[in-house]
Structure formats: C-alpha cells, structure tokens
C-alpha positions, -999 to +999 in steps of 0.1 A: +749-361+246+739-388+221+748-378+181+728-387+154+750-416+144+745-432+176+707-432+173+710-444+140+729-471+147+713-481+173+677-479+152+691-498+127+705-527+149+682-531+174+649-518+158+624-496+185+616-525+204+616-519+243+639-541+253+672-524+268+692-552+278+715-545+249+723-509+262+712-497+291+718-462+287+690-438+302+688-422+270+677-451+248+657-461+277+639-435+280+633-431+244+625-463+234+607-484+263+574-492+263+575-479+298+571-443+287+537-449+277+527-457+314+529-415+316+496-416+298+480-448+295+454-438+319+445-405+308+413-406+288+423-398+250+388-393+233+389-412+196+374-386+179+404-361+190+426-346+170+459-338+189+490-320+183+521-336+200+554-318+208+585-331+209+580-370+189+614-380+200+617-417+191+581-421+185+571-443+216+544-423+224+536-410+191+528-450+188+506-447+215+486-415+210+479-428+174+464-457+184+434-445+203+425-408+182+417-396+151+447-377+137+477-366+156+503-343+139+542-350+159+566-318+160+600-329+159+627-307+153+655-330+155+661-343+119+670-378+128+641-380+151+619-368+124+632-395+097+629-426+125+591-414+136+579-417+099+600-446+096+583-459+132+551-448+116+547-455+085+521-474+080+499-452+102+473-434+080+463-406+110+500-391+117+518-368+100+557-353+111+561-317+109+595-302+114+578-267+134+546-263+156+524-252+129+509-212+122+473-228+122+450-257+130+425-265+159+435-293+184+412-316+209+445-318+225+477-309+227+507-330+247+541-312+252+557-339+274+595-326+283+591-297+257+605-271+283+633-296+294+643-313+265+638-288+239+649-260+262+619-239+250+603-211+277+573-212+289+559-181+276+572-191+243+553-225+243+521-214+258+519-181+234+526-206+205+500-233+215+470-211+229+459-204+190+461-241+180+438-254+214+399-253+207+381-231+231+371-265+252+403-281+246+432-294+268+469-288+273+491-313+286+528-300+295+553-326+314+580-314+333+605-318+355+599-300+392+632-279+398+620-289+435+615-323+425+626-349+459+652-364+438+671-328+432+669-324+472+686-356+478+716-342+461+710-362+431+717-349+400+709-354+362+711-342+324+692-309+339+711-309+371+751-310+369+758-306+407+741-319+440+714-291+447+722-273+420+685-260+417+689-234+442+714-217+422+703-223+386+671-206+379+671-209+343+672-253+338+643-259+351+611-245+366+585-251+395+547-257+392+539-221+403+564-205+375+546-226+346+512-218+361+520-184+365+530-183+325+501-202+313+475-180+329+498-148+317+488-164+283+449-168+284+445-203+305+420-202+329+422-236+339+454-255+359+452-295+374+484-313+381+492-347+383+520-365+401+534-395+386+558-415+408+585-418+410+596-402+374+582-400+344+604-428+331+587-453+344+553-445+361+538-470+390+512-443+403+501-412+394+484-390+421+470-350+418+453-321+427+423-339+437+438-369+454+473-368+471+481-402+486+473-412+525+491-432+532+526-452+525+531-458+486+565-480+493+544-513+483+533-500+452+565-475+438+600-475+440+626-451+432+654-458+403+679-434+391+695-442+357+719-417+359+738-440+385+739-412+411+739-417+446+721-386+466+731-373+500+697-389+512+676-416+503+649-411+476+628-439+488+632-420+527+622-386+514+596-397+494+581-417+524+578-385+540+566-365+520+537-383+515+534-389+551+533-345+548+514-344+526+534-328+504+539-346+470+520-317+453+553-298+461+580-323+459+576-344+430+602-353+405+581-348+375+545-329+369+519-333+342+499-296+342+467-301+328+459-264+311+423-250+300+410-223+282+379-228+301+373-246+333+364-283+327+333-296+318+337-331+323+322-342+358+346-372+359+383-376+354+410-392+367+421-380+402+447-411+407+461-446+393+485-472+398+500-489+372+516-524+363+535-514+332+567-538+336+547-565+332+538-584+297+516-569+277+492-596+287+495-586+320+502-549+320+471-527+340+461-494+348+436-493+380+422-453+378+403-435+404+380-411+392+368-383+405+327-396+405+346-425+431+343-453+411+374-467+401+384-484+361+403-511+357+418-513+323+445-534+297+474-511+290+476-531+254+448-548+236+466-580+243+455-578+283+420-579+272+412-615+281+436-617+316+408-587+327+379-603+315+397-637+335+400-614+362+362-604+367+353-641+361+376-650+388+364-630+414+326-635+406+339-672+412+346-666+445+313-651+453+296-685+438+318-698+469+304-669+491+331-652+496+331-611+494+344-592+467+341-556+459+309-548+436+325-549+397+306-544+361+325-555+329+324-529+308+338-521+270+361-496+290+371-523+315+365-530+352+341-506+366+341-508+407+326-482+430+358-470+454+356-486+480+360-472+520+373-500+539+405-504+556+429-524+535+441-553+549+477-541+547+466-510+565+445-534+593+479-555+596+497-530+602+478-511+630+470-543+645+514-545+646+514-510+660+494-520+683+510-555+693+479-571+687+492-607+681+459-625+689+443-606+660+470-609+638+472-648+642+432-642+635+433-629+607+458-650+590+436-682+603+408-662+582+431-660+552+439-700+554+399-703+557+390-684+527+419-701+503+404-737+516+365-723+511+380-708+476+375-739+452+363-774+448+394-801+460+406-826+429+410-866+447+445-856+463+431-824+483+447-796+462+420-770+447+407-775+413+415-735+408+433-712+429+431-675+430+472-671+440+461-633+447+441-640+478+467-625+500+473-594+520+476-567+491+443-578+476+415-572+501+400-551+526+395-557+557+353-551+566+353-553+607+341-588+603+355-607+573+377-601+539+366-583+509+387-594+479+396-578+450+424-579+416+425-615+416+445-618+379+462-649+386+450-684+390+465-721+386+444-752+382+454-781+408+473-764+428+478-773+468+465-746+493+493-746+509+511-722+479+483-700+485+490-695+521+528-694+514+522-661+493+508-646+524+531-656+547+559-644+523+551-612+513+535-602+546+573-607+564+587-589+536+563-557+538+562-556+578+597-575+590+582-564+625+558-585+626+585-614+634+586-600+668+547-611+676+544-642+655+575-663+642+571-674+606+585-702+623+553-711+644+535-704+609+550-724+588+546-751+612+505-741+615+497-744+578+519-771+567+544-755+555+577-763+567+589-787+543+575-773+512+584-737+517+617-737+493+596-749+471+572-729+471+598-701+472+617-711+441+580-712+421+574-681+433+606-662+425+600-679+388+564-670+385+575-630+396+608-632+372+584-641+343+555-615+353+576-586+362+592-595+327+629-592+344+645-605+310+638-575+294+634-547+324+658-565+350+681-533+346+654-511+363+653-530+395+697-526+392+691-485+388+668-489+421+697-495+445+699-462+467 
C-alpha cells in the first residue's frame, strides 16, 4: 500500500508527467501514465456533456475527460488525491473536486472506472447512488476487473488476488460481468453493453465488445504485461490466444467496461471495436474505431497528432496518383472516415497460403510487394524514391484476389532506397510467421531484392526508428513487465 507521503513526494519531485522510468512501480504507473487514457480515448465523449467521474485518483483521466466536455465534477475521497487533482487542475475552469458523490445533479455521463475495486464499494451501493444523478438518456460507464479475468486463471495474482486462483475461493474481491449486470438491472438499468479492452486496463492496445469479439489472432496487435512481476502457471499470451480462437473473450477478459442505460440506446452508431497506438509520441499516438454503421474512424489520441493524420490521408491518396489501391477514406473534422472493409488481410492471405505450403504464391506475392514499393514514387538521379511510404508492408493491406489494397501509411522518408522498403517486409513477415523459413529462405530473399549486404543496415535504422516511435525512453519498462 502506497501512504500519502509517498505520493506526495513523489508529486512533488517528479511532477504528473507520464514518464515512469524514475520508479516503476505499478502503482504510480498506473496512476500517472498517459497510458490510462487509452481506456477511453476512443469512446465518444459528447462536448456538450456534463459528467460525473468517480474515483479522480491522480487526475490522469480527470485531464482527459475535461478536455473534450462541458463540466465534469471528480469524486475523490482520498484527501491527498483530492489536494493533487485541484493542484493537477487548476487552471481548468469546467472541473470541480468533491470529497462525496453528490445528493443531487443530472449527468450526460457518469464514469466509475475501478470504483468497485479500488474503492471497495458494492455494486448495489454504487448503482443505487448513481441511478438519481444519470438523465433518463444518459450513460453509465463502470470498469472492472473480471474475477474470471484470463490473467487470474493463469495463476497470476495481484493487489485484488493474494494467491494463484484465488477467485474461486474469494467471492467478495471481485465480481463477474453477470453479478454487476445482475445489480444494475436490480437498480432500474434497462440497458447493459460490455467492452473488452486487451490486455488490461493499464495499458489498452484493442478494445473489442458485445457487438464485435475478435476473429481471428490479436498476438500482432496486443501483448500481455504484468506489473506485479508474477509469473502464472500458464502463459497469458497462450490463454489469451485461445480464447479468442473460442470465442470467448466476452467471458475471460482481465478487465470490463459495462456500458449501463436507463433506456435502451438511441444512437444508431457506436463503437463496437478499436485498436490503439498509445505508447507512441503524442505525435504519433492513434485510435482506429470500428463502428457499428461499418465504417471505421481513424483519430489523434492528442491534438498534437493532428497533422501526422492529415500526412497520412495525403499519403495514401498519393499512392492512388501512382495507381495503386487504397481503401476509400474522407478527411473529416473527426478524422479518417473509411468504410470497413471485407477483404482478407494480407497477414491473414500469408498465412493460409503457409498453412497451405503454397510457396509459389508466397514468393508471388512478395514479388507484388517489391512491385508496388518501386511503382510507389518518382526515383531522385541515384534510383532511390523521392518519398517512401515505409508502411507498405504486410500489416498494412488487404489482399483483393488480384492485387494489394493499402491502407495506414503514417510514415514516410524522402530519398530513401527501395530496398528499406522491402527490408521491412521481409523483417517483420519472419518475425510474425518464423514458419515461413521452411518454404522460402530469407536467404534466397535477401539475395532476390538486393538485400544482402545492406540488411544490418537497414536493421540498425529500423531498430532506431521503432525505439523512437514506440517511445522506449519513457515506456521501455512495459515491454520488461511483458516477459511471461
């Protein structure tokens, strides 16, 4: 248990910056990344809201929720946390602290992320005291950690849980998606949604729900990471694998967000799923949402990623000038807008054309890739290209039954040699299927695209351009948790 003095202290040396490389403690963590706000960046919060939060700890997302609604009134109970939010937020004209969950008001919204857990309050208590303050077509969000969260049947434990599997003999810690629906419709809501996020609430790389349970493998997009420091029986990133493979996430995951109603919605779109690049710079940092009309939003996380999106859309309406195909995309004051589209990714394409040792059409395919990056730009004198979308590689496109449809192409460099282009491929392609060494060498393809005496090269620029985008300086202590 952290005291006061330690938080303090902290606050006072180190400020409520995100950056945890001077104490890596899950606690402060937690508190005081920027990564929490990945838990809601891509939940629609309407500016003309007002919104009750509950449970302001630090104030991370207090900073967030106040940035895009009207008002927003923070419960914290904790007097130390109450001093440091209005010391976080004071020059905020739309937030007030309150010490108790007021007798009266009317709320657009009201967030009570970790309430239950962290504030040890019960259900029925919390949704008896909220149900008054919610207007008749407002919504409830309550965060929580799933007693029959994957992580718990690994054997791992945590703050909530003292001792591997410990869920199955305390009933009291924590509580399962059927108990809390069970006690919100006991008090008056009508209305239940749940979202997923994966793999923790910590740090969110995808959120999936009710409407949209992933189909297939989520390993290239999230990866498990205990702070704690405790190894579990089984592997996270192993359970987790299957479980989505089940189909079973809406049972199994680590933490839920319970969307709660008084009456059934009456928006026709929402979110249904999104994936998230929150570790990155704020320049850089994205939220990609799937919505349930099936288009899909992409959107800045900060205000400061505003111009790498708009670089984004111009960069793949560049490659169209070059005929190339990309995915249909509006700009939008909201972002990206992009119906969803149906085709087989390519990762998915390279991988059943593995399954089903199809080396001739794998050897295709990356011949196609090669022919696109060359077709991509004008050449400068020396043959390099004049600008080169880096992203034109496996985990950008999908695959149409005739040619590549590209898509997310954030990053580009100005005269830069093809070959670098091609390298990415190769690189991460052996890295997400190491089988496919078995039908084609990266030997033999290093040797087709020029490639053998430039590839530490290229490696070296590549682990420094990934070091400075997945801002390892100041979250490098995540990917150490993330040894199971």
């Amino acid at each position: 248990m952290i005291t006061d003095k330690e938080i303090q202290d902290y606050i006072d040396e180190y400020g409520f910056h995100d950056d945890i490389r001077n104490n890596h403690n899950a606690f402060f963590f937690y508190c005081l990344s920027d990564l929490k706000k990945a838990l809601l960046c891509w939940y629609p919060l309407d500016p003309e809201w007002n919104v009750l939060e509950i449970g302001g700890q630090l104030g991370t997302l207090t900073e967030y929720i106040a940035e895009g609604v009207h008002s927003l009134d923070t419960v914290e109970s904790r007097p130390v946390f109450r001093d440091l939010i209005r010391r976080r937020m004071e020059t905020a004209d739309n937030v007030r602290v309150l010490e108790r969950i007021p007798s009266s008001g009317q709320y657009d919204c009201i967030l009570a992320i970790d309430a239950v857990d962290l504030c040890a309050a019960h259900p029925e208590d919390l949704f008896r005291a909220l149900y008054p303050l919610l207007k008749e077509n407002g919504v409830l969000l309550v965060g929580f950690h799933n007693r029959y969260g994957m992580k718990y049947l690994c054997g791992k434990t945590d703050p909530f849980v003292n001792t591997p599997f410990g869920v199955f003999d305390d009933r009291t810690a924590l509580y399962t998606k059927q108990e809390m629906d069970t006690s919100a419709a006991d008090n008056g809501f009508v209305h239940a949604f749940h979202y997923y996020p994966l793999p923790n609430q910590m740090f969110v790389q995808a959120v999936f729900s009710d409407g949209k349970l992933p189909d297939q493998p989520v390993h290239d997009r999230v990866f498990p990471f205990d702070p704690f420091g405790k190894k579990g029986i089984l592997s996270e990133k192993d359970v987790l694998k299957q479980i989505t493979e089940d189909g079973t996430l809406d049972e199994f995951s680590n933490y839920i967000l319970a969307e709660y109603r008084k009456t059934e919605r009456s928006s026709p779109v929402y979110p249904v799923s999104a994936y998230l690049s929150a570790d990155r710079g704020k320049e850089h940092s994205f939220s990609v949402v799937f919505r349930s009309d099936r288009t899909v939003l992409k959107q800045p996380v900060y205000k400061e990623g505003q111009a790498a999106l708009e670089q984004m859309y111009f960069n793949l309406e560049e490659l169209k000038d070059r005929g190339l195909m990309i995915v249909d995309q509006e700009l939008t004051p909201a972002g990206i807008l992009m119906n969803e589209c149906t085709e087989e990714t390519l990762l998915a394409c390279m991988e059943r054309l593995i399954r089903e040792e199809d080396a001739e059409h794998l050897l295709e395919l990356m011949d196609l890739l090669w022919r696109n990056v060359l077709q991509s730009s004008p050449r400068t004198e020396d043959d390099r290209l004049q600008k080169a979308c880096i992203d034109m590689i496996p985990y950008n496109g999908f695959w149409t039954g005739s040619g590549i449809r590209y898509y997310d192409q954030e990053f580009s460099r100005e005269d830069c040699p093809p070959e670098y282009v091609q390298f990415r491929t190769l690189f991460y392609s052996y890295i997400h299927f190491p089988d496919l060494q078995n039908l084609l060498t990266v030997e033999s393809l290093k040797k087709r695209y020029g490639l053998e005496d430039r590839w530490d090269e290229f490696k070296d620029t590549e682990n420094s351009f990934v070091a400075g985008n997945r801002n390892y300086t100041v979250y490098g202590q995540i990917y150490d948790w993330a040894k199971d």
